[in-house]
C-alpha positions as CSV (number, residue, x, y, z in Angstrom):
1,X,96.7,158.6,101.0
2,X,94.9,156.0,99.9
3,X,91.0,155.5,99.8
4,X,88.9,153.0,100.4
5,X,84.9,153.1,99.8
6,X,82.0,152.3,102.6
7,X,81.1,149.1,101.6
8,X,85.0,148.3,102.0
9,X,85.0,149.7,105.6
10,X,81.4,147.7,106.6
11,X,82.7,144.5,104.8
12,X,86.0,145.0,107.0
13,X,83.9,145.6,110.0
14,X,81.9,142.9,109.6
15,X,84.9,140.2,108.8
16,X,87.1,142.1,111.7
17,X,90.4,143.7,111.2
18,X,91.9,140.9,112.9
19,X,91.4,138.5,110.5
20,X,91.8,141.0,107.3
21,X,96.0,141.3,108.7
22,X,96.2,138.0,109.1
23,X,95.5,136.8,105.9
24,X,97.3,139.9,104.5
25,X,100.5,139.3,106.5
26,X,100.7,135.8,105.1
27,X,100.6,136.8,101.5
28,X,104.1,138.5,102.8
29,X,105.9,135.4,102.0
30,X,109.3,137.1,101.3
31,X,109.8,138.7,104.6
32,X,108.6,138.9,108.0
33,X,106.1,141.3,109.2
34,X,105.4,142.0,113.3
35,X,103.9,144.7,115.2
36,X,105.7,146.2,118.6
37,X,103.8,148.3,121.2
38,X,105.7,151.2,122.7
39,X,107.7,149.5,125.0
40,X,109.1,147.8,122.1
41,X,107.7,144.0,123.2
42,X,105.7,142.2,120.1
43,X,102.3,142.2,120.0
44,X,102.1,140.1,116.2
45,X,104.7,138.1,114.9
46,X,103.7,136.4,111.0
47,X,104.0,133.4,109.9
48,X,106.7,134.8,107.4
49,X,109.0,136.0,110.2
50,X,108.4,132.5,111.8
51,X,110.2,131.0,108.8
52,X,112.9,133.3,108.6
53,X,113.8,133.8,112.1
54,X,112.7,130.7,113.3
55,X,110.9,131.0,116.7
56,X,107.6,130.8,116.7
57,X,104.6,133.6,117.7
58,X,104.1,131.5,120.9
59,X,107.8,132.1,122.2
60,X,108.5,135.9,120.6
61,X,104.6,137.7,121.6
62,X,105.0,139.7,124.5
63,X,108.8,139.4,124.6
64,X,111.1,142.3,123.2
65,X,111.8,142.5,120.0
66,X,115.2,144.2,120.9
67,X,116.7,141.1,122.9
68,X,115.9,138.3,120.4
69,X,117.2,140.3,117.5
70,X,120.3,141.6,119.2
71,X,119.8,145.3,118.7
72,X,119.5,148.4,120.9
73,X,115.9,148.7,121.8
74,X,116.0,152.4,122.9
75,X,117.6,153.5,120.0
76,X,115.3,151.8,117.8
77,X,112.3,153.1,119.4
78,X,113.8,156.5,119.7
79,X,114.4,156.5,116.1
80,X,110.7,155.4,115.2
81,X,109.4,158.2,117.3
82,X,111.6,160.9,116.2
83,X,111.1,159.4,112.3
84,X,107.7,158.1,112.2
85,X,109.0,155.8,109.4
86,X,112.3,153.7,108.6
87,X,112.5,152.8,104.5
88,X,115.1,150.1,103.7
89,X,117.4,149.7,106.1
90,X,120.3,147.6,106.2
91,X,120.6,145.8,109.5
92,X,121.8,142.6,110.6
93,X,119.7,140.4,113.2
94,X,120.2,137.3,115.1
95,X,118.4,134.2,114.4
96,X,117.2,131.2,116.6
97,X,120.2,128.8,115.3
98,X,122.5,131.4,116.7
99,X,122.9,133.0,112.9
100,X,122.4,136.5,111.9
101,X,120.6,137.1,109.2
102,X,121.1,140.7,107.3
103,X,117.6,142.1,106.4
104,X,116.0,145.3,105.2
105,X,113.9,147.0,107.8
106,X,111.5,149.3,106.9
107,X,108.7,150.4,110.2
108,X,105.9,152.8,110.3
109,X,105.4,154.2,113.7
110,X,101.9,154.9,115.0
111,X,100.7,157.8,117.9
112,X,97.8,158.1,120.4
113,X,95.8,161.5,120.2
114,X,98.3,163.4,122.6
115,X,100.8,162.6,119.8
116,X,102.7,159.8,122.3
117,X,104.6,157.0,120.3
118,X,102.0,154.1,120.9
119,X,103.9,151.6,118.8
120,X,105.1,150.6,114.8
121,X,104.4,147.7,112.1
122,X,107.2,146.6,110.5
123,X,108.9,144.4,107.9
124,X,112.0,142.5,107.1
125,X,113.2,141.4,104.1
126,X,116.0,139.1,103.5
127,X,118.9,141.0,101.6
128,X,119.8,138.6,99.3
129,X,116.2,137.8,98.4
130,X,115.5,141.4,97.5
131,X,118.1,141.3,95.1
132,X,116.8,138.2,93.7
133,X,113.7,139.5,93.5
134,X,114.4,142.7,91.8
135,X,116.7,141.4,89.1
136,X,113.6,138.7,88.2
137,X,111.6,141.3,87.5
138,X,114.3,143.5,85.3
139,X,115.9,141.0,83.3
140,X,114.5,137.4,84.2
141,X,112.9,134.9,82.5
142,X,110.5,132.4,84.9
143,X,108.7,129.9,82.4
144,X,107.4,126.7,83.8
145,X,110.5,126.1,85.9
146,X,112.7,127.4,83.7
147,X,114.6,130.6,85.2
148,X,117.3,132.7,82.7
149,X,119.1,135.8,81.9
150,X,120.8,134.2,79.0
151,X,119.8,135.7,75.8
152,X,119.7,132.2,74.2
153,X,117.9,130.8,76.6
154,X,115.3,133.8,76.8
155,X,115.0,133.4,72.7
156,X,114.3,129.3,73.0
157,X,111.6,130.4,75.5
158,X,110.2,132.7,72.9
159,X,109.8,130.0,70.5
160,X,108.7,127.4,73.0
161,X,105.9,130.0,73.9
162,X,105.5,130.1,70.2
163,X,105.5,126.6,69.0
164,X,102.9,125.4,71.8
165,X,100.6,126.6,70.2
166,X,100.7,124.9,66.9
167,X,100.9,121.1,66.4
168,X,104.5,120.7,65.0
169,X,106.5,118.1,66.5
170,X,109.3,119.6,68.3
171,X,113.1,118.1,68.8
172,X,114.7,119.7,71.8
173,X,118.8,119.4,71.9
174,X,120.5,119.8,75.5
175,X,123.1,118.1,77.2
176,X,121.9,115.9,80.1
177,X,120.6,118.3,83.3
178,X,119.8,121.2,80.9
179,X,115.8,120.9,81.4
180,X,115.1,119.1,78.4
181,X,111.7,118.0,80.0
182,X,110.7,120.4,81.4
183,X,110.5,122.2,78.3
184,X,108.6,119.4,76.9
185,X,105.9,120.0,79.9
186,X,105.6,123.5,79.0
187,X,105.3,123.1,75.3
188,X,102.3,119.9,76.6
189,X,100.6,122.4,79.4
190,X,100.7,126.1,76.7
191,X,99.0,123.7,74.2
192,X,95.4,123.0,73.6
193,X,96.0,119.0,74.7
194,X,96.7,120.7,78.3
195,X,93.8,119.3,79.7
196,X,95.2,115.4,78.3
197,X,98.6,113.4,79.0
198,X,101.7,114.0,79.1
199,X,103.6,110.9,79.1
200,X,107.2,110.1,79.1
201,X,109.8,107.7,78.3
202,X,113.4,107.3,78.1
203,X,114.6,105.5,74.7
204,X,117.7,104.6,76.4
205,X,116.8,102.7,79.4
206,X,114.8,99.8,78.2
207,X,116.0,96.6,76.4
208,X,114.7,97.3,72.4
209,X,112.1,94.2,73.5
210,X,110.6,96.2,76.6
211,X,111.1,99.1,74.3
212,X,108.5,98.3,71.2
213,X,106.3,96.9,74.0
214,X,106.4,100.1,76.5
215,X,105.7,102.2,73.1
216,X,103.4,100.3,71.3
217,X,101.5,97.6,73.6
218,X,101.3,93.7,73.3
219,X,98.4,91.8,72.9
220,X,97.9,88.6,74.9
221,X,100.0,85.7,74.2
222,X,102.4,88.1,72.3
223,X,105.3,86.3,73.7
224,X,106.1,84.2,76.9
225,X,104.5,86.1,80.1
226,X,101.8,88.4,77.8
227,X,99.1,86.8,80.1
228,X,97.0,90.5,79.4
229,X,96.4,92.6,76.6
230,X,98.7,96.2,77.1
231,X,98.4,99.4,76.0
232,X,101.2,101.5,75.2
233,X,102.1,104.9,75.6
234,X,101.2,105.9,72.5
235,X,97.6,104.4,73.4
236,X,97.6,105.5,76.7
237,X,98.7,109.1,75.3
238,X,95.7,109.3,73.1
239,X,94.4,113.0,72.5
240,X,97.8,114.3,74.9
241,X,101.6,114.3,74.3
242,X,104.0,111.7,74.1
243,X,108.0,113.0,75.2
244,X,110.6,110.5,74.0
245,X,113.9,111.6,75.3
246,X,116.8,110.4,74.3
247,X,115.2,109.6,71.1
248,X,118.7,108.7,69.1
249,X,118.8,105.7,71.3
250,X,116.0,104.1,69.5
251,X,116.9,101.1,67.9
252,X,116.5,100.8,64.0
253,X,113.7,98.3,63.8
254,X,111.4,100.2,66.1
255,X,112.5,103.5,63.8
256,X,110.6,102.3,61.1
257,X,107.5,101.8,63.7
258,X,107.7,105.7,65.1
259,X,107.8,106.9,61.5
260,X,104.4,105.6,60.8
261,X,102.9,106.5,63.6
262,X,104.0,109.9,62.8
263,X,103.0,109.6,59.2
264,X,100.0,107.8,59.6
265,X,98.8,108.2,63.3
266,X,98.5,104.3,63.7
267,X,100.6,101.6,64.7
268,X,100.4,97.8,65.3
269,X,101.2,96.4,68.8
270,X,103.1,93.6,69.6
271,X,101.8,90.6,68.1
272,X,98.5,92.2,67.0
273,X,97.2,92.1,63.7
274,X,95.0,95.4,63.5
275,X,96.5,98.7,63.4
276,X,95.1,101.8,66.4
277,X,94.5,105.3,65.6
278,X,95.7,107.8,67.7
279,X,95.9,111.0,67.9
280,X,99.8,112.0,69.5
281,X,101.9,115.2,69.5
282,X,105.5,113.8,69.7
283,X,108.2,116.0,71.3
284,X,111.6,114.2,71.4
285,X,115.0,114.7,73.1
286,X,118.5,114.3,72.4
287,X,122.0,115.5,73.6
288,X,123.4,113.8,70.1
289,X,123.4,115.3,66.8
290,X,121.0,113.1,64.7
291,X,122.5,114.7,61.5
292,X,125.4,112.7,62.8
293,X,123.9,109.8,63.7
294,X,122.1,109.8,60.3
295,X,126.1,110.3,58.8
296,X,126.9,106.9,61.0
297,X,123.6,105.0,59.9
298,X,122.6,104.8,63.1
299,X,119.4,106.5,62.8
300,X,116.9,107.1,60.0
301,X,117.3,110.0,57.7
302,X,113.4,110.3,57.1
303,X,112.6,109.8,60.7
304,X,115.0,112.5,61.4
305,X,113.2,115.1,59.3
306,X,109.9,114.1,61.1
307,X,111.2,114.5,64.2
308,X,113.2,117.8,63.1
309,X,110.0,120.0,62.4
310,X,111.7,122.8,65.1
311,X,114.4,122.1,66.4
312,X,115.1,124.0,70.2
313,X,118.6,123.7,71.5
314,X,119.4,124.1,75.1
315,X,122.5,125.8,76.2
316,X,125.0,124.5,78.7
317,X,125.0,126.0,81.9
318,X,128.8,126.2,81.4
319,X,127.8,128.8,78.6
320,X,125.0,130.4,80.9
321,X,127.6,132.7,83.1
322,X,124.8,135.3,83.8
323,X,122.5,132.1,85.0
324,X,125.3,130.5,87.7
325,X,124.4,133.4,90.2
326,X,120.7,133.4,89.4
327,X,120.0,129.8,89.7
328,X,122.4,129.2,93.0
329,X,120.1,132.2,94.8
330,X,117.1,131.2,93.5
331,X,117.7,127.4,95.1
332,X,119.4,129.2,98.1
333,X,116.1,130.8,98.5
334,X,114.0,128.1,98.4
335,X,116.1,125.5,101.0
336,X,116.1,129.0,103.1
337,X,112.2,128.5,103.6
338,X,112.7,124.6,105.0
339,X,115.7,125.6,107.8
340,X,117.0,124.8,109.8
341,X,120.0,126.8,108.0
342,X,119.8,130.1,106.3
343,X,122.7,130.9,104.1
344,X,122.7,134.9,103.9
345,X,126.2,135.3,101.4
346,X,128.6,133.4,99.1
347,X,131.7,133.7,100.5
348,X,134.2,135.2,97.4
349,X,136.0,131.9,97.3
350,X,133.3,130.0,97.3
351,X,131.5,132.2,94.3
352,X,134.4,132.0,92.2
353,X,135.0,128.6,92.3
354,X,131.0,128.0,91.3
355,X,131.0,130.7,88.2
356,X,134.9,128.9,87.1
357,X,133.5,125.2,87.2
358,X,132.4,123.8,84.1
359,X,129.3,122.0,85.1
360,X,129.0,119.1,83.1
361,X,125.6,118.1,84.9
362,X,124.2,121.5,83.8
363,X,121.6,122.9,86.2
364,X,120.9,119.3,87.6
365,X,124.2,119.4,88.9
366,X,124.4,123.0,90.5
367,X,120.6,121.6,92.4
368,X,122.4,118.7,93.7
369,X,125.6,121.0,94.7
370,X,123.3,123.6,96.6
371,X,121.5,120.4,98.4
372,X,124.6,119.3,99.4
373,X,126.3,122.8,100.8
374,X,122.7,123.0,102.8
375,X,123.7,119.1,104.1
376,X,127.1,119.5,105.4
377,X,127.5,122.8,106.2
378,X,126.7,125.6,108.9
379,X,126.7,128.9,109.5
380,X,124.4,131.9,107.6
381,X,127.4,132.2,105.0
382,X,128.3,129.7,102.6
383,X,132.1,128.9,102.3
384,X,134.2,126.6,100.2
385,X,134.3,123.6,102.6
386,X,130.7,123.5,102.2
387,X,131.2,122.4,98.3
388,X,131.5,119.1,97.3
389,X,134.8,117.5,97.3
390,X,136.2,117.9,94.0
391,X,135.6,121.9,94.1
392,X,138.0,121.5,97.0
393,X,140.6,119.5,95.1
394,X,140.9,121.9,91.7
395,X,140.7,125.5,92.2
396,X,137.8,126.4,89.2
397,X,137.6,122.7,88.5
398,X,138.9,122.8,85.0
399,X,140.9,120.2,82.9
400,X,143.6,122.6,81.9
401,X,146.7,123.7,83.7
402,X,146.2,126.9,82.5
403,X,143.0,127.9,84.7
404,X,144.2,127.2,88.1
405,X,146.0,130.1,88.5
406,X,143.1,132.5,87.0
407,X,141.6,132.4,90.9
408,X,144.9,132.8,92.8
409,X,145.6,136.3,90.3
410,X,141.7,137.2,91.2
411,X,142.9,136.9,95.0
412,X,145.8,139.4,95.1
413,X,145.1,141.9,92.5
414,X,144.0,145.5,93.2
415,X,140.4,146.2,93.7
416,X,140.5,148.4,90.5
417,X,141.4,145.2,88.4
418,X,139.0,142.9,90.3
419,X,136.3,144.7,89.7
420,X,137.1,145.2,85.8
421,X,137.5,141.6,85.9
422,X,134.0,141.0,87.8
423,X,132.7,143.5,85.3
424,X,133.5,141.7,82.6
425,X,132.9,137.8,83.7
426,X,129.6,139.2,84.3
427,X,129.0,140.7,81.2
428,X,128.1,143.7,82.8
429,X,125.9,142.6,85.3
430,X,126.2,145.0,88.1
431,X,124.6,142.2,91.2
432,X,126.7,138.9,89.5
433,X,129.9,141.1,89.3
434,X,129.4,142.0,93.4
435,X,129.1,138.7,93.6
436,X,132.4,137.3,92.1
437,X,134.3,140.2,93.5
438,X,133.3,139.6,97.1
439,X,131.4,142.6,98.1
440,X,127.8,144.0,98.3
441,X,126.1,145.5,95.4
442,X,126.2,148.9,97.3
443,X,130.1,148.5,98.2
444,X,130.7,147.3,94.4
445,X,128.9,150.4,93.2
446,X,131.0,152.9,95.2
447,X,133.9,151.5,94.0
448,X,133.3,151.3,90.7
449,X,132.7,155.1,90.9
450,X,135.9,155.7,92.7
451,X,138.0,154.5,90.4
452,X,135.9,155.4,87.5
453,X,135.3,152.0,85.7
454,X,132.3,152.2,83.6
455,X,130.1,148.7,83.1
């Protein structure tokens, strides 16, 4: 039982009880939390189950809990009364869109002095979330927007985490969508220039002309339409970080200009004729191999070894299995908060045509994929009509012949040799293997015992 001191109980007194559940109940954000009397009708609904459920405390206070959720009222309240408390229970309740959504239920019942049920508190908590939320805390890493099981990935975080705290210039390699700035906002906000800028440009989207000028400023009269002086990022960036990304693309002759200003912290603007200090921390970005562009003299060998302090290479999601499940609940989750859908599953179709795809837009891509499932689609599961066209066309979505009938095998095999097969796509992974096979984590895990198949 747990304790509480008098100045607790006079402070709670004197800010009323009311008030104290109110503001407790809305940390809940996970789940919903409302209290019933003993006739079962709702005497607080939060704003939590307002989100989930989707009818407001207006429309559900006073009314039965029993009839908007769908379930038997008399057996629930005879089961509070006879239990006292429900821990965890798997049920499956209606929403306003006409949805069910399947929740954990876990109720404490409460008793007037002649020992009389008098009512319960309880709380709901989305299935699928719980899982989420459990495996983040076992074997997740969160890091400034960047969310991973992979052991790569987890070890770049390390030495992002690392690295931020030094000065060295850092050179992060990814393929385009694999969060190659937002690792260069994390190593700017763990740093001590934190409280400065952090300022971006692409190298690849400019004209080399708008280019040296965006960097490195003009003065006025510099060249037709310099009516003003302007300072360039590397001005403007002064005492804070500067990310260039897609540094390769940086034409030759404005090369030469970034090494000095690495050498020498100064540089000359566009038709000026005195050099500015500055004090920069340069973190670049590339999806090309610069040894290779060095190899093609297309990009400066000394420059290269400047920019090359650490080097941090980004995985492809493609080679992130573990992450596919992850990151598609974990966007689910969020777009489950704005409604009006609620996608409770992942129909087995549907999940193994997102773990066989390839990805080639990374975790950019799978974002845009979830967006659009949320768009078109209905209904609390999702299925594979609500995927974008081409997972429609291709089963897996791969190049080669050889792939397409990999999900047609998965379809009609025995459940011993799906679930071996689950097992092993998933490395393991007892929640991503349910997943891919199809079934709940519980249903997976009975299975698995029955016919003896050891992770």
């Amino acid at each position: 039982m747990s304790q509480s001191s008098p100045f607790f109980n006079r402070w709670l007194s004197q800010l009323g009880p009311d008030q104290i559940f109110n503001v407790l109940t809305d940390l809940v954000d996970i789940g919903a939390v409302f209290v019933i009397d003993a006739k079962g009708k709702i005497l607080f609904w939060s704003k939590g189950a307002e989100k989930l459920f989707g009818w407001s405390s207006d429309v559900m206070l006073g009314n039965s809990c029993a009839e908007a959720f769908g379930c038997d009222d008399e057996l629930t309240l005879c089961g509070l009364a006879e239990q006292g408390v429900i821990k965890a229970k798997l049920v499956n309740l209606n929403r306003k869109n006409g949805g069910t959504l399947s929740c954990y239920r876990s109720a404490r019942a409460f008793f007037d002095v002649e020992g009389h049920f008098a009512g319960a508190l309880e709380f709901l908590q989305p299935q699928n979330l719980t899982h989420h939320a459990i495996s983040t805390q076992e074997d997740t890493t969160s890091f400034h927007g960047l969310l991973t099981r992979d052991p790569i990935m987890q070890e770049a975080i390390k030495i992002i985490r690392n690295v931020s705290e030094t000065e060295a210039t850092v050179l992060i390699r990814g393929e385009s969508g694999t969060g190659k700035e937002l690792v260069a906002h994390a190593l700017h906000v763990e740093s001590t220039r934190r409280d400065q800028r952090f300022l971006a440009i692409n190298c690849a989207a400019l004209s080399p002309n708008l280019l040296e000028s965006e960097l490195f400023g003009h003065v006025k009269g510099a060249f037709t339409g310099a009516i003003n002086n302007h300072a360039g990022l590397f001005q403007r960036a002064n005492g804070g970080t500067l990310f260039l990304d897609e540094v390769a693309e940086l034409p030759l002759e404005l090369q030469s200009k970034l090494l000095r200003v690495l050498q020498e912290q100064s540089f000359i603007p566009v038709g000026g004729d005195e050099a500015i200090t500055v004090d920069v921390r340069i973190i670049a970005a590339t999806h090309r191999s610069l040894r290779e562009e060095v190899k093609a003299g297309r990009f400066r060998e000394d420059l290269m070894y400047r920019l090359r302090v650490v080097p941090i290479f980004l995985p492809p999601l493609r080679e992130r299995r573990l992450d596919v499940n992850l990151l598609l609940w974990h966007r689910i989750n969020q777009h489950n908060l704005l409604g009006p859908r609620h996608i409770d599953s992942i129909s087995p179709d549907a999940m193994r045509c997102l773990l066989d795809y390839k990805w080639p837009g990374n975790v950019r891509e799978l974002i845009n994929v979830v967006e659009y499932s949320f768009a078109v689609g209905r209904g609390n599961e999702l299925r594979v009509e609500d995927l974008p066209p081409e997972f429609r066309e291709t089963p897996g979505l791969t190049t080669t012949t050889e792939s397409v009938p990999s999900v047609k095998r998965v379809r009609h095999k025995d459940e011993a040799e799906l679930i071996r097969e689950a097992l092993q796509v998933a490395g393991g992974h007892l929640e991503t293997a349910a997943q891919y096979a199809g079934m709940s984590r519980a249903t997976f895990w009975r299975k698995r015992k029955k016919y003896m198949i050891e992770p």
